[in-house]
N, C-alpha and C positions, 0 to 999 in steps of 0.2 A: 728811280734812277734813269738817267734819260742821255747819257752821252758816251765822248769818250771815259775814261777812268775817271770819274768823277770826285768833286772836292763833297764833304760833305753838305754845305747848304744845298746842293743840288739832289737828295738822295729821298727824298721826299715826293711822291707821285702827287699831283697837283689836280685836283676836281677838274672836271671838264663843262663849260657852263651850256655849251649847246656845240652841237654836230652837224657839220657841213653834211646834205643827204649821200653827197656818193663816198664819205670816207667815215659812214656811219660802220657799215659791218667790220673793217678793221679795228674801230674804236672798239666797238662791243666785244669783240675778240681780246683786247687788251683791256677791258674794262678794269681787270683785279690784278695781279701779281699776275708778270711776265717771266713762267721760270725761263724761259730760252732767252733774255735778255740776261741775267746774271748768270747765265752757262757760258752765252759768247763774250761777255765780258772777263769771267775768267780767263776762259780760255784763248783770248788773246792779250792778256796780260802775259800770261805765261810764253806767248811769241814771243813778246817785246823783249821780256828778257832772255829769251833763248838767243834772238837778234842779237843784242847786244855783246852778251858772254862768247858766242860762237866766231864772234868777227874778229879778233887776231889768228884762232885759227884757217880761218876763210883765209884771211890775207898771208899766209905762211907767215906772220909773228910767232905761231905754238906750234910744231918747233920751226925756230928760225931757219928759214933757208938761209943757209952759208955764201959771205959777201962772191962774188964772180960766178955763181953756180946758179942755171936757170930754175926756175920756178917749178915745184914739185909737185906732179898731181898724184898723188900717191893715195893708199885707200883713206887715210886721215883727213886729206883733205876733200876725198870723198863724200866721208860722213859729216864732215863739217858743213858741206853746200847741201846734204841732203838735211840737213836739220835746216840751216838757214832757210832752204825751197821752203820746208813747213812751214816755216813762220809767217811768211809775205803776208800773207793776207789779215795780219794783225791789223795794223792802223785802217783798211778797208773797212772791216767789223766794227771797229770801234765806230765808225761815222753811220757804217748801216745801222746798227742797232740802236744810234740818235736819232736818225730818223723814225724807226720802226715805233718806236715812242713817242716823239713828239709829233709828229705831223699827223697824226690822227685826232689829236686832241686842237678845241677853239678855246683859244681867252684873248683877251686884250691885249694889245699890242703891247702899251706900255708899262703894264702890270709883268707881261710875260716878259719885255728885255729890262727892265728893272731888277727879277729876283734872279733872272739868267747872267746877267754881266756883271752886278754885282758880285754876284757868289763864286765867279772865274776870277775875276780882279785881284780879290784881295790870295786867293792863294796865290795866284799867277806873282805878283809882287812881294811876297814873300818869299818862296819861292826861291824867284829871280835875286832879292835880298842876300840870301841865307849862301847861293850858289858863288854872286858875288864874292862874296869874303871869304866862303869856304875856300874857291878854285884861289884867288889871287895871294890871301893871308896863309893860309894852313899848307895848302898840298903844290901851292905855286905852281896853276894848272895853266901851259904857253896856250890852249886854246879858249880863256877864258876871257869874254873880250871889254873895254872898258866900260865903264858908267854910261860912256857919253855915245857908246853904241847901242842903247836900249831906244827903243822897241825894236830898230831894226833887224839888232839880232837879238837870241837869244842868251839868258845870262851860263846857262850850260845845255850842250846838245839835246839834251831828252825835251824841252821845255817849249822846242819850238811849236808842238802841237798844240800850245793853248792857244796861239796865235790863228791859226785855220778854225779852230774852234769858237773864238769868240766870232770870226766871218763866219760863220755857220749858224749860230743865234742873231746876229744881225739880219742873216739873208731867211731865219725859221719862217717872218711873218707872211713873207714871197709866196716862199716854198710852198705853204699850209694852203695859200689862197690857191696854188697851181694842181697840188694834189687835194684839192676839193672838187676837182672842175669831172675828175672819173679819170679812165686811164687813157682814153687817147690821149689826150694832154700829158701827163706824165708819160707815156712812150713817144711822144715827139719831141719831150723835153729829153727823156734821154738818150732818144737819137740823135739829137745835136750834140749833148754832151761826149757820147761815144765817139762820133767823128773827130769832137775838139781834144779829146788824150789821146787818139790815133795820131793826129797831126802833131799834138804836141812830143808824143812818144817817136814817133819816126824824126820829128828834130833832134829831139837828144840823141839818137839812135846816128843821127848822120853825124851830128856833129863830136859825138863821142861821148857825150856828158853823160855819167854814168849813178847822179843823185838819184835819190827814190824819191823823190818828192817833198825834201822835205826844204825848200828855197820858197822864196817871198812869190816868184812867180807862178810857184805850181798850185798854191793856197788856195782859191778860187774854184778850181778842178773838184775838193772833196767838196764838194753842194753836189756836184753828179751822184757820190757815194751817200750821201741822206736821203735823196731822193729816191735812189733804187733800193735803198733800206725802205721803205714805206711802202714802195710798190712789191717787193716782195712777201709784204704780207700776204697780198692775195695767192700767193703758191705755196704757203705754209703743208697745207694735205695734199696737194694735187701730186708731188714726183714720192717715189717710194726713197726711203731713207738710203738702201742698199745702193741707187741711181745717183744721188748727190755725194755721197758716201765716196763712190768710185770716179765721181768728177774729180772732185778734190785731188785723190791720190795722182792720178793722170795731171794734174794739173801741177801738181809738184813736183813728180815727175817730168815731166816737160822744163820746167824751171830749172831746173837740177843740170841736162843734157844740154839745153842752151846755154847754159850757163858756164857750161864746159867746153861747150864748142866756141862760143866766142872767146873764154877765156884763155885756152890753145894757140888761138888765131893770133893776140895781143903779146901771150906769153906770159901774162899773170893772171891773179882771182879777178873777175871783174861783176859789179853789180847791174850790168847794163839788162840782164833780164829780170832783175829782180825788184824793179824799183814797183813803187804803186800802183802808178800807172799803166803798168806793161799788163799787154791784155792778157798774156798767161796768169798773170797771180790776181785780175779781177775775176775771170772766172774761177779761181780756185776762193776768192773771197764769196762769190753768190756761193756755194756750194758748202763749204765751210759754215755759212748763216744759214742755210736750209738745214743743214745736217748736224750741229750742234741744236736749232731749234726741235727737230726732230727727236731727237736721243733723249733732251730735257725733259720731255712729254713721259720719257717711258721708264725715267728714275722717281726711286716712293718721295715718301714726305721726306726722311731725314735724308736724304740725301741732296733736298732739292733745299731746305733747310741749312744743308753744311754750304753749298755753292749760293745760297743768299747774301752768308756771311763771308763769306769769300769775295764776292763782289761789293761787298760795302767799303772793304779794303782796295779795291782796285788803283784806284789813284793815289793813296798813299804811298801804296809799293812802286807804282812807275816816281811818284815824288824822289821816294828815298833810294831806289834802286843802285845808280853809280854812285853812291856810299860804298854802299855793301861790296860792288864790284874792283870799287880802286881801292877798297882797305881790306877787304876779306879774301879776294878770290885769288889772290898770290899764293896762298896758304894750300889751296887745293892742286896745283903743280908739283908740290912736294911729297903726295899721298898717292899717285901712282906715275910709274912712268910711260902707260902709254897715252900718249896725249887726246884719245875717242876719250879715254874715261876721265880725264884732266878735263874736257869740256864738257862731258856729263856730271861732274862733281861740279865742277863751278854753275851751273845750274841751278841745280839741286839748292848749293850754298846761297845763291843769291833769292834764290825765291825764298828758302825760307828766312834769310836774314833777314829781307824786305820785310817780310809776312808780318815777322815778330815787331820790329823799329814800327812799322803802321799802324799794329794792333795796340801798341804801347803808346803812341801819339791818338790812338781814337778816344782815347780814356782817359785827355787831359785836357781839362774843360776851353783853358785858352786855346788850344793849338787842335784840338776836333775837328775844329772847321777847315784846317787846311790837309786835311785828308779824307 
């Protein structure tokens, strides 16, 4: 397993034919089954859709502020920006933990983007296919945009990350030669990268743009997030779990408070701290990767066993997910009235709805491959 939520032709670990000398002991470390890569893959799945379910309440949709009345920051929407703080650091993981994989390993350039873009392709096109006719034919979804906007955009919101992803297999063979060379080169590479989302963050920051990253121009920016996934191998033992552990919280904590302070200032929810690139929720993403790798280390077989199979599902469930959520999670506003636990059921509902539609598409020989 080697990236973000992965389709299945990608779920296969691929021999390694020979080892660059200085990204030989990362390899070796990763020689067999990486449980801390299907721990953080879980575990930022389960962001993605916490993201996802949590954001009308973020944005007072759950419950609706009433038309002429200012923007409520009341404890609901509270607990709504403190789950969302948790989450940020999903999409980061996803990229660190492709790196943390592939860049340690050598093959062939053409062997390796052959089975790599191929096997994004055909789900990405399907996919995009299936989202197609769903959003325009079925649910007549107004953000679903035409035929004739492909590739540009996406055929529905979740999808745009294949796109960063397949520039991230194109840019692997770069990458592999740059993190061979030892780490001064990778920490000069990612001191230019840090500089270039500080610049880019403080432009969106002036200018108001309050996207997470997920626009044509920011694409480019996750090759910083692979990179620093591979270089973090080498601090896997070095910080104690309880130290990463406590970054984290601090770090979404911090999320959480700017979040609110800016959102005060505007008068509504605003995602201006929360986006990818904002340096609070990358260091809540290194910390998050240390500290899910960590924990993975110290759960038995069957447990490491249960979250194998858990991550083999990963990208089915981001596939299927806004299914689940625009047809099932209506249903969970009716089951209580306070809305903390209306966004913790819808949750709940969505991941396991996911869980199940994935596990049920992994087990049908034509359509496996697209999850």
């Amino acid at each position: 397993m080697g990236v973000l939520p992965m389709p299945a032709g990608l779920q296969g670990r691929q021999p390694v034919d020979e080892a660059a000398p200085a990204a030989a002991p990362e390899r070796d470390r990763l020689a067999g089954h990486w449980p801390g890569g299907d721990t953080i893959k879980v575990v930022a799945m389960l962001m993605v859709i916490g993201i996802h379910v949590i954001s009308p309440h973020f944005f007072g949709q759950i419950p609706a502020t009433p038309p002429g009345q200012p923007f409520r920051f009341d404890i609901h929407w509270w607990i709504a920006a403190a789950i969302d703080s948790l989450c940020r650091s999903s999409v980061p993981l996803f990229f660190m933990v492709s790196g943390a994989l592939l860049l340690p390993r050598a093959e062939p350039i053409a062997a390796f983007l052959r089975k790599r873009f191929v096997a994004v392709v055909v789900p990405m096109v399907a996919w995009s296919g299936f989202y197609l006719v769903w959003g325009h034919q079925i649910i007549h979804f107004a953000g679903t945009p035409p035929l004739s906007a492909l590739p540009r955009q996406p055929a529905f919101f979740h999808l745009w990350f294949l796109y960063p992803l397949l520039l991230s297999y194109l840019a692997m063979p770069l990458m592999r030669a740059v993190f061979a060379q030892g780490g001064r080169l990778v920490g000069y590479a990612l001191v230019l990268w840090g500089l270039a989302t500080a610049w880019m963050f403080a432009n969106n920051f002036a200018a108001g743009n309050a996207e997470p990253g997920v626009l044509w121009p920011d694409y480019p920016y996750y090759l910083g997030y692979v990179l620093l996934g591979g270089a973090l191998l080498r601090f896997r033992d070095r910080i104690p779990l309880w130290a990463v552990g406590g970054l984290f919280g601090l770090s979404a904590a911090a999320t959480t408070l700017l979040t609110y302070v800016w959102s005060v200032r505007l008068g509504t929810a605003s995602e201006q701290f929360m986006g990818y690139f904002a340096p609070n929720v990358a260091v809540g993403a290194v910390a998050a990767f240390l500290a899910l790798d960590g924990l993975s280390r110290r759960l038995g077989r069957a447990a490491q066993a249960v979250i194998r199979f858990l991550g083999s599902l990963s990208f089915g469930v981001y596939a299927v997910h806004p299914v689940v959520i625009l047809y099932l999670i209506g249903d969970t506003r009716n089951w209580f009235a306070n809305p903390s636990l209306i966004a913790l059921a819808g949750i709940a509902t969505v991941v396991l709805g996911s869980g199940a539609i994935a596990f049920v598409l992994s087990r049908i020989p034509l359509l496996r491959r697209l999850v």
